[in-house]
FIVOVO-962246 format. One record per residue: residue in one letter; x, y, z of N, C-alpha, C, O in turn. Coordinates in nm, 3 decimals, decimal comma, padded with zeros to 5 digits. Atoms other than C-alpha are relative to their C-alpha. Layout:
+------+---------+---------+---------+---------+---------+---------+---------+---------+---------+---------+---------+---------+
: code :     n.u :     n.v :     n.w :    ca.u :    ca.v :    ca.w :     c.u :     c.v :     c.w :     o.u :     o.v :     o.w :
+------+---------+---------+---------+---------+---------+---------+---------+---------+---------+---------+---------+---------+
:    A :       X :       Y :       Z :       X :       Y :       Z :       X :       Y :       Z :       X :       Y :       Z :
...
+------+---------+---------+---------+---------+---------+---------+---------+---------+---------+---------+---------+---------+
end
This chain:
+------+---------+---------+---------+---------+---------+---------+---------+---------+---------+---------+---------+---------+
: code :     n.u :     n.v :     n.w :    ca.u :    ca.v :    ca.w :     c.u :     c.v :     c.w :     o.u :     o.v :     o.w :
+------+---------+---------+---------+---------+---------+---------+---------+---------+---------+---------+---------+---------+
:    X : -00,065 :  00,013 :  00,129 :  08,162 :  08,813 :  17,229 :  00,026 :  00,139 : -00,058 : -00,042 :  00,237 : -00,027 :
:    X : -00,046 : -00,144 :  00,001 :  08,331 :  09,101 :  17,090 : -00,070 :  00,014 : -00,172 : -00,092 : -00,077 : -00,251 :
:    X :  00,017 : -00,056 :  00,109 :  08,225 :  09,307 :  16,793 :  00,099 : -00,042 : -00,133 :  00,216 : -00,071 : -00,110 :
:    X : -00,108 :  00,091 :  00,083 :  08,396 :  09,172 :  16,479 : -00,011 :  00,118 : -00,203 : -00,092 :  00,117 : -00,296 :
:    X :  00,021 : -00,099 :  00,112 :  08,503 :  09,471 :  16,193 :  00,099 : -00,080 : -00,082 :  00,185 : -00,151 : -00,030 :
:    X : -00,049 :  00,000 :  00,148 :  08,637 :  09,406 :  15,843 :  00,114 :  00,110 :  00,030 :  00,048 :  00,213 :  00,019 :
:    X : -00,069 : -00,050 : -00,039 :  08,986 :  09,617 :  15,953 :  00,058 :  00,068 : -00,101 :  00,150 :  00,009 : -00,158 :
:    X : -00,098 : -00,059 :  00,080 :  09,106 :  09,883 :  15,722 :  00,146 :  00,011 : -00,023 :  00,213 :  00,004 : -00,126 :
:    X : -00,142 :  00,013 : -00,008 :  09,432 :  09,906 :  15,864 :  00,075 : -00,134 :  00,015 :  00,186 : -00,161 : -00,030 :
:    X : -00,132 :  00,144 :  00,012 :  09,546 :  09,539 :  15,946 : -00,047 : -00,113 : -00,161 :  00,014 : -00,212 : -00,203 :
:    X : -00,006 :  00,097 :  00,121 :  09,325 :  09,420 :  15,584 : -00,028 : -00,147 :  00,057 :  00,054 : -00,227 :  00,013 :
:    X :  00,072 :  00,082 : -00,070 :  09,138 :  09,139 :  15,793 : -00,105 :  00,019 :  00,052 : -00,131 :  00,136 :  00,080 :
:    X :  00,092 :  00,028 : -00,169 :  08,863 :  09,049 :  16,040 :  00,052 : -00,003 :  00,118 :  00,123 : -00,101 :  00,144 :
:    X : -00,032 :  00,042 : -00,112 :  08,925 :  09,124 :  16,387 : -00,095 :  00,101 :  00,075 : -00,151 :  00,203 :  00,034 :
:    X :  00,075 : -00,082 : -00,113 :  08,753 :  09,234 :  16,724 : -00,001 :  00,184 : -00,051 :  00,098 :  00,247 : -00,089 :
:    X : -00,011 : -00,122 : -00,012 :  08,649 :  09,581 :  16,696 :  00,025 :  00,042 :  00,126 :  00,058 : -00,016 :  00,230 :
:    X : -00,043 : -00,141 : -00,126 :  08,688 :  09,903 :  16,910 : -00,118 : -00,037 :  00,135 : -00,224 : -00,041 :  00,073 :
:    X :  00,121 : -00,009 : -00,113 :  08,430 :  09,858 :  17,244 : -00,113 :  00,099 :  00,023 : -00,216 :  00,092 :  00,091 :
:    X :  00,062 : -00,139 : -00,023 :  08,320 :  10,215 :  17,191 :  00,077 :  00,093 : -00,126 :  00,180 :  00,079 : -00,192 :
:    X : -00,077 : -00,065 :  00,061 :  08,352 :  10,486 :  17,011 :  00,125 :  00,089 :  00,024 :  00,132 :  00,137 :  00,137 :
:    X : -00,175 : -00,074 : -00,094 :  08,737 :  10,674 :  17,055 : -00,010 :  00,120 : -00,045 :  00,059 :  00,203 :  00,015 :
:    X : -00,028 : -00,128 :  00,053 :  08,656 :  10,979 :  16,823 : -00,119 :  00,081 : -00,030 : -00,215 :  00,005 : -00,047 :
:    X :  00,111 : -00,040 : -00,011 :  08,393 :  11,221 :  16,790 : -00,053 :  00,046 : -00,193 :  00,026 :  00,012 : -00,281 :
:    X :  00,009 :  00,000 :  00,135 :  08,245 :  11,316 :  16,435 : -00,013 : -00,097 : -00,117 : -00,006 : -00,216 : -00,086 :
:    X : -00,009 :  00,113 :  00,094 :  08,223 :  11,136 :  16,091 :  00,115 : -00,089 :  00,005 :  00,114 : -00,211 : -00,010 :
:    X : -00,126 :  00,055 : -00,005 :  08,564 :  11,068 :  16,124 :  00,009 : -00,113 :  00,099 :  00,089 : -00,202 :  00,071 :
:    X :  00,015 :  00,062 : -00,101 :  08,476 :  10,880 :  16,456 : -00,041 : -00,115 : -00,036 :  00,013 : -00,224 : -00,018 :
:    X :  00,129 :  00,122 :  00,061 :  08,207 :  10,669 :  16,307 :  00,081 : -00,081 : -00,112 :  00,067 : -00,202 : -00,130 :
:    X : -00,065 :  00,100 :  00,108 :  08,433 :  10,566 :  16,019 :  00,109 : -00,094 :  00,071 :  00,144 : -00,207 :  00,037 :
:    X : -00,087 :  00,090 : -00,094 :  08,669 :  10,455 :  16,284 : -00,068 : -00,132 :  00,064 : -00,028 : -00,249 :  00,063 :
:    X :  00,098 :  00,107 : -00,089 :  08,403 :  10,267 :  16,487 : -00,035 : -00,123 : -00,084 : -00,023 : -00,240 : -00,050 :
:    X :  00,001 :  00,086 :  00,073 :  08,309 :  10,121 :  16,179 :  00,085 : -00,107 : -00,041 :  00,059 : -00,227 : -00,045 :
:    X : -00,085 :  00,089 :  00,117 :  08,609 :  10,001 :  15,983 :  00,155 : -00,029 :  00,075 :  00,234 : -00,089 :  00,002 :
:    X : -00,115 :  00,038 : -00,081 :  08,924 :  09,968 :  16,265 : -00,028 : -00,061 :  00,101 : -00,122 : -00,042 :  00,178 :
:    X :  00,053 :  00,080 : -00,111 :  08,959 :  09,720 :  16,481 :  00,097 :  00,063 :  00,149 :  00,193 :  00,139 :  00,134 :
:    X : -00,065 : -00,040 : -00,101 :  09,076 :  09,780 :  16,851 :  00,172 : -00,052 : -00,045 :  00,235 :  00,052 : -00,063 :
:    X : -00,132 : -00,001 :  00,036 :  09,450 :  09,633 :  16,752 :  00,035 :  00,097 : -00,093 :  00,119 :  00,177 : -00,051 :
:    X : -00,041 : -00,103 :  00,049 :  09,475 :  09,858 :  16,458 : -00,059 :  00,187 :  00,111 :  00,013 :  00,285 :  00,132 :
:    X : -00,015 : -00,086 : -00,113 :  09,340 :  10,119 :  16,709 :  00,141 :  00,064 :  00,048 :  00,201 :  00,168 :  00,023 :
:    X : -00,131 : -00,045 : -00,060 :  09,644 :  10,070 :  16,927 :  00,080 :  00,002 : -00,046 :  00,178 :  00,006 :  00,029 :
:    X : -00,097 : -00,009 :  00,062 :  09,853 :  10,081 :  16,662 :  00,029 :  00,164 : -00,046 :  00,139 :  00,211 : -00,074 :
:    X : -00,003 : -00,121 : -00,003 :  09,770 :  10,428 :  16,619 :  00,052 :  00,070 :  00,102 :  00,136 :  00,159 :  00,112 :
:    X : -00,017 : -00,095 : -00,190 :  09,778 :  10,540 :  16,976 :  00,152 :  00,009 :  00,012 :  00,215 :  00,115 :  00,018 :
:    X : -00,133 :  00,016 :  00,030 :  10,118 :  10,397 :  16,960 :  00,088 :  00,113 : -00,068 :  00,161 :  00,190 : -00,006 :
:    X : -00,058 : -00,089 :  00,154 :  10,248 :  10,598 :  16,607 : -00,066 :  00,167 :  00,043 :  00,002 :  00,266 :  00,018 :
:    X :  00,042 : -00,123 : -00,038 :  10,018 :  10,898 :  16,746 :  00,081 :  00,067 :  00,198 :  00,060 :  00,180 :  00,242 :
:    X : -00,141 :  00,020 : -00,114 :  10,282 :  10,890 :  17,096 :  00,092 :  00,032 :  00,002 :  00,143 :  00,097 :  00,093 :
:    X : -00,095 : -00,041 :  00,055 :  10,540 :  10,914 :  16,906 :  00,028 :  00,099 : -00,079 :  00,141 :  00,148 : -00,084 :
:    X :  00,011 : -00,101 :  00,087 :  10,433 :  11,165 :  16,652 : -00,021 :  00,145 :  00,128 :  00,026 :  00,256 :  00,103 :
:    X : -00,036 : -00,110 : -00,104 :  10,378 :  11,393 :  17,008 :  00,131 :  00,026 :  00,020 :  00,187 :  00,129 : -00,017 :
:    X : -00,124 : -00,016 : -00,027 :  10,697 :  11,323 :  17,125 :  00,109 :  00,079 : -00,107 :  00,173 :  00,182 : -00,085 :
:    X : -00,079 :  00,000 :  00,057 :  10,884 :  11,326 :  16,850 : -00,011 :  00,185 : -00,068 :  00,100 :  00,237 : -00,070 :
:    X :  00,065 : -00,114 :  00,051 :  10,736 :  11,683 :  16,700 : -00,029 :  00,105 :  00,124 : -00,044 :  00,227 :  00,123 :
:    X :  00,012 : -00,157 : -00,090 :  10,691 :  11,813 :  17,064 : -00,116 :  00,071 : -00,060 : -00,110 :  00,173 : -00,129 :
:    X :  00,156 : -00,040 :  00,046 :  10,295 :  11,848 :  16,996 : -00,049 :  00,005 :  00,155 : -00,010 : -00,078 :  00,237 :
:    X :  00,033 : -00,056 : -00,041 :  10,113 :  12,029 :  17,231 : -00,171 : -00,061 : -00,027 : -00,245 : -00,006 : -00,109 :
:    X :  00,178 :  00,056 :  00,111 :  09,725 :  11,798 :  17,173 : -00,059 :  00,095 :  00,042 : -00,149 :  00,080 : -00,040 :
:    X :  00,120 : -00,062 : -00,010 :  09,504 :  12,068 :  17,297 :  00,032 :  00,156 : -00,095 : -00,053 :  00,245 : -00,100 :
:    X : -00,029 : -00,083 :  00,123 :  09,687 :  12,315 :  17,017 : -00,087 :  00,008 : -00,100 : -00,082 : -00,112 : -00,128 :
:    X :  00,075 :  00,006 :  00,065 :  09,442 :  12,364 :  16,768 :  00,113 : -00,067 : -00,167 :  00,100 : -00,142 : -00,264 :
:    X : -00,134 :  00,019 :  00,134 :  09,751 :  12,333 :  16,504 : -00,002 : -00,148 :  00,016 : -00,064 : -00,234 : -00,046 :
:    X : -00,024 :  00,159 : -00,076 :  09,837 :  12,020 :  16,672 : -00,126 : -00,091 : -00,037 : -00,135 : -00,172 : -00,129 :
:    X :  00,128 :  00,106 :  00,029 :  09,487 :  11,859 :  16,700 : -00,035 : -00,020 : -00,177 : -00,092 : -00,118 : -00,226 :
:    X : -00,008 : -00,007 :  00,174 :  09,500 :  11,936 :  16,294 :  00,072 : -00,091 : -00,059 :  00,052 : -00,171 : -00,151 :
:    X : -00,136 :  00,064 :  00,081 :  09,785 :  11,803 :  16,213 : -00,014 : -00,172 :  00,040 : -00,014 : -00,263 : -00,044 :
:    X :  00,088 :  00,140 : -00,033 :  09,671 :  11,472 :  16,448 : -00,070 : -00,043 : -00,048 : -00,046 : -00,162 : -00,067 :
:    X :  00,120 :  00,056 :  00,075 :  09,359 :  11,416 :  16,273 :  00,046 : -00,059 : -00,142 :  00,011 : -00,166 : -00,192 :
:    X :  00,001 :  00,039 :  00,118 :  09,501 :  11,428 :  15,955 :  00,092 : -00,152 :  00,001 :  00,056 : -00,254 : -00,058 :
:    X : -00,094 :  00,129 : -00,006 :  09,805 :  11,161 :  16,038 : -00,094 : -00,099 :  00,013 : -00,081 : -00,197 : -00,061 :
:    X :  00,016 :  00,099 : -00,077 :  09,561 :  10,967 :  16,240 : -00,138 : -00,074 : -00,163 : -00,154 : -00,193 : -00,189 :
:    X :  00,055 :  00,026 :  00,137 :  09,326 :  10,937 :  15,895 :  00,098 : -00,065 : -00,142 :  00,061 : -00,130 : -00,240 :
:    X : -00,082 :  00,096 :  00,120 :  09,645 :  10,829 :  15,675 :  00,013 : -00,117 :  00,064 : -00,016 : -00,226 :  00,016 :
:    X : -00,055 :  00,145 : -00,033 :  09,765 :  10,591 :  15,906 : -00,090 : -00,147 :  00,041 : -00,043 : -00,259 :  00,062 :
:    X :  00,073 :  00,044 : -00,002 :  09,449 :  10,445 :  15,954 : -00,072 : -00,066 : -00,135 : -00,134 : -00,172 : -00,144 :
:    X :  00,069 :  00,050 :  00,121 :  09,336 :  10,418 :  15,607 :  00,018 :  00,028 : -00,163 : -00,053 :  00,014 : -00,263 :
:    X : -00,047 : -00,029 :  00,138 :  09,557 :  10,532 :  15,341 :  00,144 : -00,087 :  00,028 :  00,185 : -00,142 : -00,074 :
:    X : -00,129 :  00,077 :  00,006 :  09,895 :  10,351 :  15,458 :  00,088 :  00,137 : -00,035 :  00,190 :  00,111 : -00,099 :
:    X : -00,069 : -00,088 :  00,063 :  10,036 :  10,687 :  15,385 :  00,062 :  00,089 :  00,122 :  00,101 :  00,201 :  00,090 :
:    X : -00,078 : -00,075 : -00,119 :  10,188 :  10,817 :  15,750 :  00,092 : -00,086 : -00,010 :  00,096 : -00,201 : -00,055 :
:    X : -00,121 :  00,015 :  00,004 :  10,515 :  10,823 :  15,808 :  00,075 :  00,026 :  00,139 :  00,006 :  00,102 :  00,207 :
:    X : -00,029 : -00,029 : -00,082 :  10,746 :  10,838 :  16,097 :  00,047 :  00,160 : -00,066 :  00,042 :  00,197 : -00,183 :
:    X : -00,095 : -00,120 :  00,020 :  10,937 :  11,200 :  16,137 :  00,133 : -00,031 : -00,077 :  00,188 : -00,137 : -00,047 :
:    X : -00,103 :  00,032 :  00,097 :  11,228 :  11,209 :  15,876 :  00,132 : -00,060 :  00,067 :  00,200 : -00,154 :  00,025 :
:    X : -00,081 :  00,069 : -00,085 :  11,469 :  11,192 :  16,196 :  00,026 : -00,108 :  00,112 :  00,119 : -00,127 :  00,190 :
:    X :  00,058 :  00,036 : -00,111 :  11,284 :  10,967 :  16,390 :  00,141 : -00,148 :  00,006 :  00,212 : -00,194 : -00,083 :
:    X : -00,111 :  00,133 : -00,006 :  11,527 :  10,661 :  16,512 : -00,068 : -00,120 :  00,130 : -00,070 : -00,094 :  00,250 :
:    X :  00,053 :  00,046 : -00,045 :  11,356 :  10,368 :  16,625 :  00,045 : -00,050 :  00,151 :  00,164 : -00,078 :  00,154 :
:    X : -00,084 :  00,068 : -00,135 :  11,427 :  10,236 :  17,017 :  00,026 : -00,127 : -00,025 : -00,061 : -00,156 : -00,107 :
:    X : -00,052 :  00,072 : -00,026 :  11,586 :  09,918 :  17,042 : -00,094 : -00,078 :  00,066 : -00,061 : -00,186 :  00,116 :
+------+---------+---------+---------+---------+---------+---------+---------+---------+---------+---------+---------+---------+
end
């Protein structure tokens, strides 16, 4: 039976994460309060925010700028795609 979090980002109950994905407080608040679907909803939006920006993750700039997105879009509703971003079809 799977772990069952209170989901910041989808605002429900659902299966949590299996493990932890991030290291730090920041990790633990993840482990805690996102479930594996809002997870991959990140991974997803964090994919695209490489691509699209041409991010470099082992950049220290980069891994900065990741953390912080991956903290709005997780739990403020406040990430955004890139201004030019144009969705695929």
């Amino acid at each position: 039976m799977s772990r069952m979090v209170q989901c910041a980002k989808l605002g429900k109950e659902a299966p949590g994460l299996e493990r932890p994905t991030y290291p730090g407080d920041l990790g633990k608040k993840i482990w805690l309060n996102i479930s594996q679907e809002g997870w991959d909803e990140w991974v997803r939006h964090q994919t695209m925010l490489i691509n699209e920006y041409r991010l470099t993750p082992v950049d220290p700039k980069a891994r900065k700028f990741l953390e912080e997105e991956m903290e709005k879009f997780l739990f403020t509703g406040d990430a955004a795609p890139p201004p030019d971003f144009v969705a695929p079809d």
